[in-house]
KEGU-183229 format. One record per residue (C-alpha): residue number from 1; z, y, x. Coordinates in steps of 0.02 Angstrom, whole numbers, plus 50000, padded with zeros to 5 digits. Example, Ala and Ser with C-alpha at 12.3 -4.5 7.8 and 13.67 -1.06 7.14 Angstrom:
<atoms>
nr:z:y:x
1:50390:49775:50615
2:50357:49947:50684
</atoms>
This chain:
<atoms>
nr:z:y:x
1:51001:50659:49752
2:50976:50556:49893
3:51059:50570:50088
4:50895:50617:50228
5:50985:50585:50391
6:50858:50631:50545
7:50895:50533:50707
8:50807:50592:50869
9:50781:50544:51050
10:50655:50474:51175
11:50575:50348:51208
12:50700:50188:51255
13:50850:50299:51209
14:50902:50145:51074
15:50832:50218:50915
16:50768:50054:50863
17:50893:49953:50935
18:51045:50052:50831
19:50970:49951:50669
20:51033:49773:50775
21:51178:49751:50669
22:51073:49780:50487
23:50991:49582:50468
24:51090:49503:50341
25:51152:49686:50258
26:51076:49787:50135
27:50942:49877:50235
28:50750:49899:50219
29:50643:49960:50350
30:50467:50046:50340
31:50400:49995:50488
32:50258:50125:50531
33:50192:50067:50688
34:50204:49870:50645
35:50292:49837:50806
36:50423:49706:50833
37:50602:49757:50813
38:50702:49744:50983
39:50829:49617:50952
40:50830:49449:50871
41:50866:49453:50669
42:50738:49520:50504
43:50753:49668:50409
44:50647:49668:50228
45:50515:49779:50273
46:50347:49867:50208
47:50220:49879:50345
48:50131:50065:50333
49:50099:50251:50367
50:50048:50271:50194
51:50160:50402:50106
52:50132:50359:49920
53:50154:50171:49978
54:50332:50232:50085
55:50396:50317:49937
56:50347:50152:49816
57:50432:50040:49937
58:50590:50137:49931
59:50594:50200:49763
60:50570:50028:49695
61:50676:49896:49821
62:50855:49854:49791
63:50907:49902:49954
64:51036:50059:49973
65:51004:50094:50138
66:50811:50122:50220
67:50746:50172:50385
68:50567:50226:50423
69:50525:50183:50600
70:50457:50281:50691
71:50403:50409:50549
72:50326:50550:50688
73:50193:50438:50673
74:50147:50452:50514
75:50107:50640:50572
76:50015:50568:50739
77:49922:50426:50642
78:49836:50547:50498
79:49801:50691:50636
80:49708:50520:50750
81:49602:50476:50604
82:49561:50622:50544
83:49546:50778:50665
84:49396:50741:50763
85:49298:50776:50585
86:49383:50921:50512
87:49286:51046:50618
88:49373:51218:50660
89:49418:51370:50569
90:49473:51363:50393
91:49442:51164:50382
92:49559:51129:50525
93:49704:51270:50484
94:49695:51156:50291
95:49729:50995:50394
96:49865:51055:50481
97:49932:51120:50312
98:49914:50960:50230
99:50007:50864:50394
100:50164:50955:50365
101:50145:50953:50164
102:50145:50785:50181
103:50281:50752:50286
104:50417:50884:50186
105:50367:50805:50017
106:50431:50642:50105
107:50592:50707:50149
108:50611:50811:49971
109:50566:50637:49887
110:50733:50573:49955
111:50804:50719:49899
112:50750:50751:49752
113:50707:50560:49687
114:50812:50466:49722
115:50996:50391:49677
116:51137:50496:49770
117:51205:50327:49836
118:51033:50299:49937
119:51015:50341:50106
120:50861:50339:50218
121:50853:50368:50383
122:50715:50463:50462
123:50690:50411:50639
124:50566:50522:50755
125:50539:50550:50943
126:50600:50710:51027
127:50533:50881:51126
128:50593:51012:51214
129:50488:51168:51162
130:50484:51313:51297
131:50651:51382:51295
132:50728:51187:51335
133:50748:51179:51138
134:50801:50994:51099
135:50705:50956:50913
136:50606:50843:50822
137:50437:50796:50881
138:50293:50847:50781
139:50108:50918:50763
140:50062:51089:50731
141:50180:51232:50713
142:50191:51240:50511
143:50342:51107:50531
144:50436:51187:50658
145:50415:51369:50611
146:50396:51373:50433
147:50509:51208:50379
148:50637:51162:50509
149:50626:50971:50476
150:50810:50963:50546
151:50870:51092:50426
152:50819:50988:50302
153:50949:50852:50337
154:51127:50885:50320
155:51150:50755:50463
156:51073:50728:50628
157:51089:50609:50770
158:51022:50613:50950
159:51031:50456:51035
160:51044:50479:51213
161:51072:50347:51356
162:51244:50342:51449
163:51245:50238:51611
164:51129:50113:51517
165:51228:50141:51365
166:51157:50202:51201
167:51256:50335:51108
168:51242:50436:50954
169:51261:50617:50957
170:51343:50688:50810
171:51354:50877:50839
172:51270:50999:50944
173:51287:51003:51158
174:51190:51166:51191
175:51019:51157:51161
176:50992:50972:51075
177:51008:50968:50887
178:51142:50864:50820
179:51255:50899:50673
180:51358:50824:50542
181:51497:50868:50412
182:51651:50905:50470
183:51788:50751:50491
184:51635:50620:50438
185:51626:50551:50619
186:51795:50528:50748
187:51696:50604:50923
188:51561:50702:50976
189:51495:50530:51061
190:51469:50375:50971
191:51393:50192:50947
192:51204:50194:50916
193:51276:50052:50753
194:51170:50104:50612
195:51285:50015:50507
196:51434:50069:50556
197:51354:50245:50538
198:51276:50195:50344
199:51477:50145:50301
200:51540:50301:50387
201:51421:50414:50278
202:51460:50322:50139
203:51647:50329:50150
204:51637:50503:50189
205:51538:50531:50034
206:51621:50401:49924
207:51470:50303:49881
208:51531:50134:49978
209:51416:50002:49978
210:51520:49808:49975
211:51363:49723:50043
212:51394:49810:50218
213:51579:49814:50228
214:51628:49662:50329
215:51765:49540:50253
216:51903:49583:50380
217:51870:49754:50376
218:51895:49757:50194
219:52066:49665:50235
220:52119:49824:50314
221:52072:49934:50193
</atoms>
């Protein structure tokens, strides 16, 4: 059984940038929208918003650890190509169906499919829905009313900007989702380090992965 771990948060809040510290560990990256990554350094990576092709790429590289950046899109991209010719009634009410089908086999397939020392981490945008509800953003109510995306993932992170500082917010403050086991993380109010998050999890968990644990850390252990 593989770890889903959904981190939220707008645009320029650091979601991207919290992978800086990944080049040179055992990390791959869907990279959904092709764009460059904001800091200097490579990630292995699959370019794509194809979900049989996402599930391939993780299912069959030797990496531990994935993200898939920025998988709203793979929601946004199929409902661009596609909804201008589904039509209305029964046609369109399918579509949206199949959007959020899609989309919670995806997060089931690292559930269900894969090794329980995997990880992947499912980065989206955020909304606020009408009663200043903090939550994942998506399309179509099936995935917020019927599946919960966030209930889904035993672990959530908001990042949020600080005084120009990018955090990680590991439990709920009022009406933002954020939650994770209790004891796994030190504050409320972290580093946006995707690493130091992937060998927090995984000490937490006791699947630690050597390729990401730093020599001098491993001095102190």
């Amino acid at each position: 059984m593989g770890i889903p771990v959904l981190i939220i948060g707008k645009s320029g809040s650091g979601k991207s940038t919290s992978m800086r510290n990944c080049p040179g560990k055992d990390f791959g990256l869907i990279n959904v929208l092709k764009k460059p990554l904001p800091f200097r350094g490579k990630i292995p990576k699959v370019e794509t918003d194809k979900y049989e092709e996402i599930k391939r790429a993780i299912k069959g590289a030797p990496q531990k650890s994935f993200v898939v950046d920025d998988a709203g899109y793979l929601i946004t991209n199929e409902f661009m190509r596609n909804h201008s010719s589904k039509g209305a009634g029964n046609a369109i009410y399918s579509f949206y169906n199949t959007l959020a089908d899609e989309f919670w086999k995806l997060i089931q397939f690292v559930i269900d499919d894969l090794p329980n020392d995997k990880i992947v981490y499912i980065i989206m945008h955020e909304d606020t829905d009408d009663y200043g509800n903090v939550k994942p953003k998506t399309i179509g109510k099936l995935l917020d009313e019927k599946v919960t995306i966030e209930g889904l993932c035993t672990i959530v992170l908001r990042c949020t900007n600080n005084l120009s500082e990018h955090r990680f917010i590991t439990q709920s403050d009022g009406n933002a989702v954020s939650k994770s086991p209790m004891g796994m993380f030190e504050s409320v109010e972290i580093d946006n380090d995707l690493l130091m998050v992937d060998n927090t999890i995984r000490e937490y968990y006791e699947i630690q992965n050597p390729k990401n644990i730093n020599k001098e850390d491993a001095k102190h252990d």
